[in-house]
PADREN-67927 format. One record per residue (C-alpha): x, y, z; residue number from 1; residue in three letters. Coordinates in steps of 0.5 Angstrom, whole numbers, padded with zeros to 4 digits, m for minus. Layout:
BEGIN
@px = X	py = Y	pz = Z	nr = NUM	rest = ALA .
...
END
This chain:
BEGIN
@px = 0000	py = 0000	pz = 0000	nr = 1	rest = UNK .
@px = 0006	py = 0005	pz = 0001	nr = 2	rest = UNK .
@px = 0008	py = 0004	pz = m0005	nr = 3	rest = UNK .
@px = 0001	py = 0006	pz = m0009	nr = 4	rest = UNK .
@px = 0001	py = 0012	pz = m0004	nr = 5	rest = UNK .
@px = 0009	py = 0014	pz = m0006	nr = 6	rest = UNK .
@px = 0007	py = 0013	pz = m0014	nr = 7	rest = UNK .
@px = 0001	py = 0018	pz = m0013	nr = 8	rest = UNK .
@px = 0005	py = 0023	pz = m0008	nr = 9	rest = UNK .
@px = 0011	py = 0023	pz = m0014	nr = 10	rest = UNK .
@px = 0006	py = 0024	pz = m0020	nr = 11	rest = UNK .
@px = 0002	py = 0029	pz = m0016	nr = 12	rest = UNK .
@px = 0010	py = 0032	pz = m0015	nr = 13	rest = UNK .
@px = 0012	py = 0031	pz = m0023	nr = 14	rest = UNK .
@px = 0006	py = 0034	pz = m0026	nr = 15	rest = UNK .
@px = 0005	py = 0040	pz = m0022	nr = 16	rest = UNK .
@px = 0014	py = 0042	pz = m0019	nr = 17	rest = UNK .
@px = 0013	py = 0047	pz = m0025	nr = 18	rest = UNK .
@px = 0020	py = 0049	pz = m0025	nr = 19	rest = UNK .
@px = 0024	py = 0044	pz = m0024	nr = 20	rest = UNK .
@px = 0027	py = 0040	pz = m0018	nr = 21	rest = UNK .
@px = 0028	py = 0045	pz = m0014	nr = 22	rest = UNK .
@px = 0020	py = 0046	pz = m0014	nr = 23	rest = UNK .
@px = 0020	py = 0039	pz = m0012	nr = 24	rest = UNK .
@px = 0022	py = 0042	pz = m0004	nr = 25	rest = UNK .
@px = 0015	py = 0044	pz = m0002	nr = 26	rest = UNK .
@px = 0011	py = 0038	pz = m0004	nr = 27	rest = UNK .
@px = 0017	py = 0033	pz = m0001	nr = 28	rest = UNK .
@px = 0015	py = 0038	pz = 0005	nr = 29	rest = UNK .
@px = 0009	py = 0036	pz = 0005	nr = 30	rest = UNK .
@px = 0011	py = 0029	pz = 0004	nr = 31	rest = UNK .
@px = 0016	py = 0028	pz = 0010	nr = 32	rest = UNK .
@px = 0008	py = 0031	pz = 0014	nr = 33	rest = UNK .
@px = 0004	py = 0027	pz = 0012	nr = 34	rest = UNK .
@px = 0007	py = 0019	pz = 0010	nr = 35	rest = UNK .
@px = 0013	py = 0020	pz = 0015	nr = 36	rest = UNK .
@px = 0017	py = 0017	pz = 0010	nr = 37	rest = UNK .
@px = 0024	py = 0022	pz = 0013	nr = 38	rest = UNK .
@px = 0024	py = 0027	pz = 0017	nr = 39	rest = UNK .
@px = 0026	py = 0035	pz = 0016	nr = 40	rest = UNK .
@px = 0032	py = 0033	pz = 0017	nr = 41	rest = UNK .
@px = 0033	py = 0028	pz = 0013	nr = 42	rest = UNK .
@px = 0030	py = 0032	pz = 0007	nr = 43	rest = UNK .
@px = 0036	py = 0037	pz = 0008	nr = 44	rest = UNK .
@px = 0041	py = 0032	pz = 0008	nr = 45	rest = UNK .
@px = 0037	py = 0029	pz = 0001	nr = 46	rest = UNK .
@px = 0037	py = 0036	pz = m0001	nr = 47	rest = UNK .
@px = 0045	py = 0037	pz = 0000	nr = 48	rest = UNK .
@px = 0047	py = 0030	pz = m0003	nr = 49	rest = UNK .
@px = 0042	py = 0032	pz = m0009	nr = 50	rest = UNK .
@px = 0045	py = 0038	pz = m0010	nr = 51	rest = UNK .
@px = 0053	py = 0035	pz = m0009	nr = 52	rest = UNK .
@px = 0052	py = 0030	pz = m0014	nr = 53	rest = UNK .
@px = 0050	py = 0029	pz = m0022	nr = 54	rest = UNK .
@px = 0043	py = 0028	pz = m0023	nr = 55	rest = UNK .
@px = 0037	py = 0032	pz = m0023	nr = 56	rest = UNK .
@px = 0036	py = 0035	pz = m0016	nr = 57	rest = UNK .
@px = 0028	py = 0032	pz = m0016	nr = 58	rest = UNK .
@px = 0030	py = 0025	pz = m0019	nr = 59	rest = UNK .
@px = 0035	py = 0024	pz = m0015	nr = 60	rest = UNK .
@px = 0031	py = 0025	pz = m0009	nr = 61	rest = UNK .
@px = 0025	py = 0022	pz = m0011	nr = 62	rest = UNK .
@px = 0030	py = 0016	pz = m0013	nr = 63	rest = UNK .
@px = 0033	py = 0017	pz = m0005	nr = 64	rest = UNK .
@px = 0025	py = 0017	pz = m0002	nr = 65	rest = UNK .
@px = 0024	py = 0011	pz = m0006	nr = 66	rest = UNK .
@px = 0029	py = 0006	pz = m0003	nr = 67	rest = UNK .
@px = 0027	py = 0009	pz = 0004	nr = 68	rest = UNK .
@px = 0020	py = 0006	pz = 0002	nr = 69	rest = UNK .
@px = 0020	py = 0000	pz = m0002	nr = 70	rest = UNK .
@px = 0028	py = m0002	pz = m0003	nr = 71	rest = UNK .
@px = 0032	py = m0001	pz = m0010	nr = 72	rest = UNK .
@px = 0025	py = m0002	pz = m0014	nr = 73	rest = UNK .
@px = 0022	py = 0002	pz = m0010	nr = 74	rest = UNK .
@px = 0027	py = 0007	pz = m0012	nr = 75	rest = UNK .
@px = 0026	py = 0005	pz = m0019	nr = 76	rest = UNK .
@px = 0019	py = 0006	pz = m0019	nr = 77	rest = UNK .
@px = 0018	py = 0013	pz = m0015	nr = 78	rest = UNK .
@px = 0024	py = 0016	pz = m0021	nr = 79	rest = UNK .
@px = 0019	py = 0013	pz = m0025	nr = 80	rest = UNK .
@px = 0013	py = 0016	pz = m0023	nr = 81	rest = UNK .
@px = 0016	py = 0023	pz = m0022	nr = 82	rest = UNK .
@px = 0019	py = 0023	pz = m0030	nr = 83	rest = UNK .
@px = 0011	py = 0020	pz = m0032	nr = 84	rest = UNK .
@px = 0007	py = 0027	pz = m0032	nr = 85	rest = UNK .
@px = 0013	py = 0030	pz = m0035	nr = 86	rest = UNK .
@px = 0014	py = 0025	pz = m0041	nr = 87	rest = UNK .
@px = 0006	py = 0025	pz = m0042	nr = 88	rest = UNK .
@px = 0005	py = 0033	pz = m0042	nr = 89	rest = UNK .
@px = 0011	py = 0034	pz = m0047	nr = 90	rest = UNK .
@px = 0008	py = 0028	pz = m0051	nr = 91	rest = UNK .
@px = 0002	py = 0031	pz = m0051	nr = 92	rest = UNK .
@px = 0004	py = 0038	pz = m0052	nr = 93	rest = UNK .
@px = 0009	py = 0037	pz = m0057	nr = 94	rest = UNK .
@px = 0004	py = 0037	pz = m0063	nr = 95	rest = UNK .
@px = 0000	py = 0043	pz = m0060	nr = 96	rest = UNK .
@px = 0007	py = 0047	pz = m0060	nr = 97	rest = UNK .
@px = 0009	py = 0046	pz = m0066	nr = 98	rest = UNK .
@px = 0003	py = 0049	pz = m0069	nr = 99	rest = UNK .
@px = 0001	py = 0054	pz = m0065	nr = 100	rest = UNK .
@px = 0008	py = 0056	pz = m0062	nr = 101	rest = UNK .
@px = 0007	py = 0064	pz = m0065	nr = 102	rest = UNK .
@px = 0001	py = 0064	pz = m0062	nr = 103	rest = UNK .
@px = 0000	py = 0071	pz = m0058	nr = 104	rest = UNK .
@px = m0005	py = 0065	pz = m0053	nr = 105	rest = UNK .
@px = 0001	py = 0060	pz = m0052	nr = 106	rest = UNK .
@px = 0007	py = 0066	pz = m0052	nr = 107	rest = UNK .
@px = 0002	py = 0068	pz = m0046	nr = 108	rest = UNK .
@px = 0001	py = 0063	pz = m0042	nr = 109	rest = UNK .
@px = 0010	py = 0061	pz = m0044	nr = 110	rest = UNK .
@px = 0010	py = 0069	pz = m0041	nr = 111	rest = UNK .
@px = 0006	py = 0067	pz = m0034	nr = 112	rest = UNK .
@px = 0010	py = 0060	pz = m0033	nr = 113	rest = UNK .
@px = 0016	py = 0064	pz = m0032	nr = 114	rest = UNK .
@px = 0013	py = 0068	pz = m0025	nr = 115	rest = UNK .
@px = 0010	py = 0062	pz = m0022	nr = 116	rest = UNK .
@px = 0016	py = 0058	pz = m0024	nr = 117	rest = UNK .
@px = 0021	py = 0064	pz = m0020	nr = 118	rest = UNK .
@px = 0015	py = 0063	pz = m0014	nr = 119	rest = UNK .
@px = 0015	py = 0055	pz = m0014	nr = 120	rest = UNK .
@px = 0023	py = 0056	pz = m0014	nr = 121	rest = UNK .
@px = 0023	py = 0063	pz = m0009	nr = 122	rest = UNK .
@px = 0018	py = 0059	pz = m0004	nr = 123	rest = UNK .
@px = 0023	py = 0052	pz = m0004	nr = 124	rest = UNK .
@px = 0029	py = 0057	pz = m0002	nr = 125	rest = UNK .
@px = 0025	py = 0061	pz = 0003	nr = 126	rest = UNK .
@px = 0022	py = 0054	pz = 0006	nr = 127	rest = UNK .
@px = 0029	py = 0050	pz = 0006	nr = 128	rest = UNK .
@px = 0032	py = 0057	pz = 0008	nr = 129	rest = UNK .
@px = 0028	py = 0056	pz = 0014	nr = 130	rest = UNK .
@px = 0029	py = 0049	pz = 0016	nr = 131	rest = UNK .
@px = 0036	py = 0051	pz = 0016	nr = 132	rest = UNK .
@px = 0036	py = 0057	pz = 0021	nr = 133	rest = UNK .
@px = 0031	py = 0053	pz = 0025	nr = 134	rest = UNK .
@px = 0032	py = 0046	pz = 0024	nr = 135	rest = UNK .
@px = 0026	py = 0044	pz = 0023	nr = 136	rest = UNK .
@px = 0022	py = 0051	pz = 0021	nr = 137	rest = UNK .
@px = 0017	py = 0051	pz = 0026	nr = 138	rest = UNK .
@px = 0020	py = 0054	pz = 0031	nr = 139	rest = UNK .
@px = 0020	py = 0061	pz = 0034	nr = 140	rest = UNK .
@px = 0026	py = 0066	pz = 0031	nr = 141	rest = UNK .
@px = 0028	py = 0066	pz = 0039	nr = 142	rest = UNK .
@px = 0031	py = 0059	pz = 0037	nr = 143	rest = UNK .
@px = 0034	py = 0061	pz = 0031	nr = 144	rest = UNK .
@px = 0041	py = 0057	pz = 0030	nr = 145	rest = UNK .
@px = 0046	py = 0062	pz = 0030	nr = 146	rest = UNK .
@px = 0051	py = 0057	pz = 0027	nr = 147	rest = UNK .
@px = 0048	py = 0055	pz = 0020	nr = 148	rest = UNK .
@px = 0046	py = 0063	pz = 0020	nr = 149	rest = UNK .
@px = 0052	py = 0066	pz = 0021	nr = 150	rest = UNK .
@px = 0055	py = 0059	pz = 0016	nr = 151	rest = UNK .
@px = 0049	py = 0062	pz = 0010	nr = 152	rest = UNK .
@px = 0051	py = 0069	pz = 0011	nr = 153	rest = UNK .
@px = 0059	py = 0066	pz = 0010	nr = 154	rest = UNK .
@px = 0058	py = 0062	pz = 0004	nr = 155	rest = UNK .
@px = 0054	py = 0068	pz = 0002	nr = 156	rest = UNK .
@px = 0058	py = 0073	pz = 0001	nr = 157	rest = UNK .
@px = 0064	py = 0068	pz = m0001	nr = 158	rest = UNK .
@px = 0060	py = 0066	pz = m0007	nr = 159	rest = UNK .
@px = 0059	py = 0074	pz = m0008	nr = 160	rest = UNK .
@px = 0065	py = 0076	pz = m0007	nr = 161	rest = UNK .
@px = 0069	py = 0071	pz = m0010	nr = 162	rest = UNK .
@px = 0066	py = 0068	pz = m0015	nr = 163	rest = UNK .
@px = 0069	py = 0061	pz = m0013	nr = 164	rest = UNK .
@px = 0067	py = 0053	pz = m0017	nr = 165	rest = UNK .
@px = 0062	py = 0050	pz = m0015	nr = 166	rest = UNK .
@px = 0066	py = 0045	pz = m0013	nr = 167	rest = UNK .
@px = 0070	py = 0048	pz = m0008	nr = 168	rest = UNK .
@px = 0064	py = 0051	pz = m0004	nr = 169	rest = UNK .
@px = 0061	py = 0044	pz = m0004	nr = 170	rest = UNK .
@px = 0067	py = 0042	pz = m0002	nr = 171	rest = UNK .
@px = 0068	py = 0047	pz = 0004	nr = 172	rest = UNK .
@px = 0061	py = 0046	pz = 0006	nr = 173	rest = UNK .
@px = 0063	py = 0039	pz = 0007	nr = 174	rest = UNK .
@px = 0069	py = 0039	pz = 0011	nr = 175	rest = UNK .
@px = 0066	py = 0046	pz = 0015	nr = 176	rest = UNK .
@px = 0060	py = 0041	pz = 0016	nr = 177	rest = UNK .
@px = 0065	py = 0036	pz = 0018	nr = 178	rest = UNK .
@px = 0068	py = 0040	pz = 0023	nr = 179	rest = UNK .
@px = 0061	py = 0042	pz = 0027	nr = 180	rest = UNK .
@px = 0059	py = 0034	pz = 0028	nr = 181	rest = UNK .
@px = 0066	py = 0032	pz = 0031	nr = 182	rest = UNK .
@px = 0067	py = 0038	pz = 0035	nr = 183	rest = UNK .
END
């Protein structure tokens, strides 16, 4: 039964993660709620390895998710049922695009997926944000991790001022992250 809920729960996310894998947080979110399948502080680190490693953020997360629940197929079908609506829609849109892709409806609609793109992905930031500085992002501002906020704003500025590899930065966080647990 975890499975059919898993298979609904990522195709939900598939077909309305407008936006990419970043616009998945929310409703991974919603999930770690709602099934329990992880914890908020498992969807951070989920977020952190997706982010290090190769791969789409949401496949890679969907893929991490469905082993938790079902095994290595498990991990299979929920990487499957993410990509399904996407696959689907391109399919069915394809024909439609190409014949009306100089229509002044279609550049409209193209023109009003762009904000809610931006918001999808500016609440997925706001919301890990939050998890990060509060732990779980429920908490009063009293309780605010002073550590994480004062490691976000030194990575912050490092990748303002600097311009520094993304590997390097991942690498930093690593080791800084590293230190902290061991202290």
């Amino acid at each position: 039964m975890e499975i059919l809920k898993m298979v609904y729960a990522f195709m939900f996310t598939g077909l309305f993660a407008i936006g990419g894998g970043l616009a998945t947080i929310p409703f991974l979110q919603d999930m770690a709620k709602k099934y329990g399948w992880f914890t908020i502080k498992e969807l951070l680190d989920m977020i952190a390895i997706s982010e290090s490693t190769p791969g789409p953020i949401g496949i890679n997360m969907a893929t991490f998710v469905g082993i938790r629940v079902g095994g290595y197929l498990g991990g299979i079908i929920a990487t499957l049922a993410l990509a399904f609506p996407s696959v689907v829609v391109i399919l069915l849109l394809i024909p439609v695009l190409d014949k009306y892709k100089e229509s002044p409806l279609t550049q409209g609609i193209f023109y009003g997926l762009r904000p809610t793109s931006a918001a999808l992905i500016a609440a997925a930031l706001i919301g890990f944000i939050k998890m990060v500085l509060f732990n779980s992002g429920l908490v009063a501002l009293s309780e605010i991790n002073l550590v994480n906020l004062i490691l976000l704003l030194a990575f912050i500025g490092l990748i303002k001022l600097k311009d520094p590899h993304p590997i390097l930065v991942i690498a930093l966080g690593a080791v800084i992250g590293m230190i902290f647990k061991l202290a």
